[in-house]
KEMARPA-533280 format. One record per atom (N, C-alpha, C): residue in three letters; x, y, z. Coordinates in pm, whole numbers, padded with zeros to 5 digits, always signed. Layout:
<sites>
ALAXYZ/...
</sites>
This chain:
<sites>
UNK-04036+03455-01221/UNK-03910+03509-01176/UNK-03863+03425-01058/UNK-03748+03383-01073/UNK-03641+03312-00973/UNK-03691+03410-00812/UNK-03716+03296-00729/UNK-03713+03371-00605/UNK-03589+03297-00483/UNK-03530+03344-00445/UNK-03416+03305-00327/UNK-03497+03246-00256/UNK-03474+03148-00222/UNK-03518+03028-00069/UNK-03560+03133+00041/UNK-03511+03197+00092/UNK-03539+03250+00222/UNK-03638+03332+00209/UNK-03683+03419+00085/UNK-03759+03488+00065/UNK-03887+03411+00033/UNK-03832+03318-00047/UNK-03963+03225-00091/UNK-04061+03130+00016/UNK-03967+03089+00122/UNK-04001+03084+00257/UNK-04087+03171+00358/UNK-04029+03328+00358/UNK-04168+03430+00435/UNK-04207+03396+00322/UNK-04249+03446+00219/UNK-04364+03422+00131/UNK-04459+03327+00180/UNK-04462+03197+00196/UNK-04488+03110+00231/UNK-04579+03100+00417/UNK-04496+03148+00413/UNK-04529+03163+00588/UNK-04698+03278+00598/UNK-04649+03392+00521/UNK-04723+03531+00509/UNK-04845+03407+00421/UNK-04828+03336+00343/UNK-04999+03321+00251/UNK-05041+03208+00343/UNK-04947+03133+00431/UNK-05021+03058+00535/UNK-05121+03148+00647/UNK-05064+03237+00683/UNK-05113+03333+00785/UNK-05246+03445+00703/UNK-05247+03446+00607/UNK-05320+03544+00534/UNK-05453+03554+00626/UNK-05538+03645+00663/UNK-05645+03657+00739/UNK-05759+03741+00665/UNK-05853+03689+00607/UNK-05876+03797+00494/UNK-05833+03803+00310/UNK-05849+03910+00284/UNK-05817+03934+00077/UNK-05644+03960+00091/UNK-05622+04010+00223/UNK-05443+04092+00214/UNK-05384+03979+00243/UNK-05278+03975+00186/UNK-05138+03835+00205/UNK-05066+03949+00319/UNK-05053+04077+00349/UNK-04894+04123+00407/UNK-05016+04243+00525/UNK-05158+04194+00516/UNK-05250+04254+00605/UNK-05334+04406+00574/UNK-05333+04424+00439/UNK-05438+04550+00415/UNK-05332+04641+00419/UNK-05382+04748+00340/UNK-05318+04869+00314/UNK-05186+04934+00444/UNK-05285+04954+00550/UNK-05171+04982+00670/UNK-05074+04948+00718/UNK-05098+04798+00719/UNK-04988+04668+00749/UNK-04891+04685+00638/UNK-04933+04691+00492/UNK-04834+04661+00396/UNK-04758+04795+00387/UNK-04801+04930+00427/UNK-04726+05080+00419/UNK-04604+05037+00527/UNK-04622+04970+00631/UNK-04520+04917+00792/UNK-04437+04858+00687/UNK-04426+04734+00605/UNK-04398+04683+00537/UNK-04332+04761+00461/UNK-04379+04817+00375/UNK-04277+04896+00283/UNK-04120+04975+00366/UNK-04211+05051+00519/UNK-04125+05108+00553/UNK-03969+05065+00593/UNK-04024+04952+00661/UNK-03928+04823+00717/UNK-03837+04793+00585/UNK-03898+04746+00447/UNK-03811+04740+00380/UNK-03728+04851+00275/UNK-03747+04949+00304/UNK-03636+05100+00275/UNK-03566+05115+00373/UNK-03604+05116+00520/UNK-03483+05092+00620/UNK-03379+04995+00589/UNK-03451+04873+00535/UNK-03329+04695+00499/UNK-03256+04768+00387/UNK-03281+04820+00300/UNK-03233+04899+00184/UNK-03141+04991+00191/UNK-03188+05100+00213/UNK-03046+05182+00305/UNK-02943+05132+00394/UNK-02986+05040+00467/UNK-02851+04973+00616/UNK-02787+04894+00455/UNK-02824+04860+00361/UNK-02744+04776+00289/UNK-02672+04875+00209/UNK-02704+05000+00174/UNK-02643+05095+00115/UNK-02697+05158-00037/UNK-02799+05095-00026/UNK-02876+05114-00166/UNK-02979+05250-00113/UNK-02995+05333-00177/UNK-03043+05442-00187/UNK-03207+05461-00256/UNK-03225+05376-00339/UNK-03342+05338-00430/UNK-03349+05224-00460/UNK-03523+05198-00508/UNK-03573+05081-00543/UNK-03474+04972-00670/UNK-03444+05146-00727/UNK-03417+05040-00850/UNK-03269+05043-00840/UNK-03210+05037-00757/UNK-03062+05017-00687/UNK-03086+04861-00673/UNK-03197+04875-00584/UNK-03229+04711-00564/UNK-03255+04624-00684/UNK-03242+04663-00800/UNK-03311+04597-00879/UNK-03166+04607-01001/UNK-03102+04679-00948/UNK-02994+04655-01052/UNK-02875+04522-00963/UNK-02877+04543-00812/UNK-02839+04430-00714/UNK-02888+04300-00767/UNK-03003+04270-00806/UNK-03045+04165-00837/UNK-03010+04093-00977/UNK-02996+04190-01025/UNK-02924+04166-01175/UNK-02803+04089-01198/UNK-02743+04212-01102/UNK-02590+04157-01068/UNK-02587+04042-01012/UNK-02616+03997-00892/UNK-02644+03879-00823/UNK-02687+03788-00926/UNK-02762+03810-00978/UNK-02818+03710-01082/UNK-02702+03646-01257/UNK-02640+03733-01227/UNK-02548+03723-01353/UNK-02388+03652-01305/UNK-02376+03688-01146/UNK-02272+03626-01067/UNK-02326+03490-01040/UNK-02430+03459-01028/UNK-02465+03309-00998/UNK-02502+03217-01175/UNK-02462+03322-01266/UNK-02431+03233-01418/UNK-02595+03208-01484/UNK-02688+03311-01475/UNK-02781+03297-01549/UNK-02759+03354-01660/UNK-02796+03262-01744/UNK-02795+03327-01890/UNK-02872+03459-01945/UNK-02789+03524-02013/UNK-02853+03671-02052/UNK-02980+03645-02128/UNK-03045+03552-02178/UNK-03173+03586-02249/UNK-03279+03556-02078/UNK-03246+03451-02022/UNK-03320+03431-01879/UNK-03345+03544-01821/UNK-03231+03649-01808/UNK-03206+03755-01738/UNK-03302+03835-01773/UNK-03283+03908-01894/UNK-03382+03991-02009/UNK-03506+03971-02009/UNK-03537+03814-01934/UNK-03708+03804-01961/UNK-03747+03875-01794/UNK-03642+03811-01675/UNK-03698+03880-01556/UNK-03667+03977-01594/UNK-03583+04052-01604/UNK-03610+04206-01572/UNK-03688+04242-01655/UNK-03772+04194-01758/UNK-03875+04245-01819/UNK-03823+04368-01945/UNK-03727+04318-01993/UNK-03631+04408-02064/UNK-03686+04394-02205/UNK-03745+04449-02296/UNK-03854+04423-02444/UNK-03731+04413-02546/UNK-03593+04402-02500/UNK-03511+04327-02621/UNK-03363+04273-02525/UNK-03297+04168-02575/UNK-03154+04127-02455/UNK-03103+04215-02504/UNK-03079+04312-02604/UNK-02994+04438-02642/UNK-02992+04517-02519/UNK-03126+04570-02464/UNK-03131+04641-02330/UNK-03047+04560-02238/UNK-03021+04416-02200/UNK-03029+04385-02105/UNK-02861+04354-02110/UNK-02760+04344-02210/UNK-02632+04356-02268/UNK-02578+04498-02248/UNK-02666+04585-02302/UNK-02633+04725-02261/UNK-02589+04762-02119/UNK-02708+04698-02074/UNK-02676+04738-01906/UNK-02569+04690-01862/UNK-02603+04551-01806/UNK-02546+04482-01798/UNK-02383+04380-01838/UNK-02368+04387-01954/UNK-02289+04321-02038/UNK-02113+04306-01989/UNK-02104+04459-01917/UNK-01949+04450-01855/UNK-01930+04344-01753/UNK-02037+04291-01656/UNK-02032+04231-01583/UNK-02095+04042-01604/UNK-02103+03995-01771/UNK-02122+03908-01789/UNK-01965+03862-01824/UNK-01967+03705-01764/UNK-01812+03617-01810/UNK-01862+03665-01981/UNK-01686+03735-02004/UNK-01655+03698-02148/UNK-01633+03838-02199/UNK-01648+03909-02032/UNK-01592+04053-02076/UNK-01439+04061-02159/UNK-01397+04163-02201/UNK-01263+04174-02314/UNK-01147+04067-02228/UNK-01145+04136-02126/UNK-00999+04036-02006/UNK-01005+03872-02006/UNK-01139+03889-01979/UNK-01174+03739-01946/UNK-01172+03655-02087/UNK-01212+03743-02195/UNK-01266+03626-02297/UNK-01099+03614-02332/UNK-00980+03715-02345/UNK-00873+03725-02374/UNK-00783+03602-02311/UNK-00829+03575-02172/UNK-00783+03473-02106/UNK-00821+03340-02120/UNK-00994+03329-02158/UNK-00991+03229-02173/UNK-00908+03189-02369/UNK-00871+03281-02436/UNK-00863+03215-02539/UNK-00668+03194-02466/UNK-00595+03244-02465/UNK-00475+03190-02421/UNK-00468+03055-02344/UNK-00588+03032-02246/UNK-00565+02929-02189/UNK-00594+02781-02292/UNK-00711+02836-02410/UNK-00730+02750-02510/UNK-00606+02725-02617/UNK-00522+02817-02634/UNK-00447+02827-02738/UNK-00315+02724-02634/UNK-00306+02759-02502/UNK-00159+02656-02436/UNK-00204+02549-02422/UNK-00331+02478-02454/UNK-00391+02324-02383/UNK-00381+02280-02571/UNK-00376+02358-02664/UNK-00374+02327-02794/UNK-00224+02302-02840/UNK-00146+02381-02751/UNK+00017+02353-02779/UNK+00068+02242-02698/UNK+00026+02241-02593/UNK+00064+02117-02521/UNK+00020+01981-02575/UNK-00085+01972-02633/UNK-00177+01892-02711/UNK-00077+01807-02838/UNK+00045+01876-02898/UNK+00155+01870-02975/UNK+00067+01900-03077/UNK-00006+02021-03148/UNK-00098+02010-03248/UNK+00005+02083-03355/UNK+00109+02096-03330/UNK+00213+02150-03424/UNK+00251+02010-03507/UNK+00226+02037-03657/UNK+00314+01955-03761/UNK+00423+02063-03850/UNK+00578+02058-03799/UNK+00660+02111-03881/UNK+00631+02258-03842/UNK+00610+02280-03767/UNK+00648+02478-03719/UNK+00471+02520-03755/UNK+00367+02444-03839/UNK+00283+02488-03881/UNK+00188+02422-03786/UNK+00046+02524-03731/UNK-00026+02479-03660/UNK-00144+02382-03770/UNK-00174+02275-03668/UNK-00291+02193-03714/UNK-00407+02268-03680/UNK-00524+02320-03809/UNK-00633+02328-03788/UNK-00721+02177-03773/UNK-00854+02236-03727/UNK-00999+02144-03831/UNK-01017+02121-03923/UNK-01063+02037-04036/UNK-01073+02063-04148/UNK-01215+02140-04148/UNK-01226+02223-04273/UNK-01368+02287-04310/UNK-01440+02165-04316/UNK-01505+02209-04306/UNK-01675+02084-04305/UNK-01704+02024-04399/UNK-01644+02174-04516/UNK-01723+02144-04668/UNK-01603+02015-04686/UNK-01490+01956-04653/UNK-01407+01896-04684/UNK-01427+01772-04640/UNK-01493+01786-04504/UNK-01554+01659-04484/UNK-01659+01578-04554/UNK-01738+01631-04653/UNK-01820+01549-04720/UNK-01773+01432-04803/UNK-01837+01317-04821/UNK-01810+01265-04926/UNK-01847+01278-05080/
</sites>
């Protein structure tokens, strides 16, 4: 799983410092730890863990990872789950895909792909053979 620089950094710092079997210091140290990070959680406005974990999703789908990438971190056992959830907030929602086809259809008119009032397709494939 993709980790952000800054995080991947303490990470880094914490297994340099490790003293002992604990990376974040044994049971007690890591409960401080937890607490510290539900305080960071709430001041951000997230209420639950898995608030945080739908944040990451999002974040992750705004920075253009592809939905099967996505589906494997979140550990999702089909991309159907991960479309479900997710899917309103992937490029290509109804608006967007609507826009991008207009913007394809005016770069095709400007293009002069008109012969005689009738638009120029592709030819089928099967037509291309010899």
């Amino acid at each position: 799983m993709p980790i952000p620089a800054p995080l991947r950094d303490y990470l880094d710092e914490q297994l340099l410092s490790v003293d002992g079997e604990y990376v974040f210091g044994g049971p007690a140290k890591a409960r401080k730890t937890i607490e510290r990070g539900t305080e960071a959680m709430r001041a951000a406005g997230l209420t639950t863990f898995h608030g945080c974990r739908h944040t990451y999703a999002s974040y992750m789908i705004a920075a253009g990872v592809n939905a099967k990438a996505l589906s494997e971190f979140m550990g999702h056992s089909s991309i159907a789950i991960t479309f479900d959830k997710y899917g309103k907030l992937m490029p290509g929602a109804q608006q967007e895909a609507a826009g991008l086809l207009d913007a394809f259809l005016a770069r095709a008119a400007e293009a002069d792909t008109t012969v005689s009032g009738a638009t120029r397709t592709a030819p089928h494939p099967e037509q291309n053979r010899p």
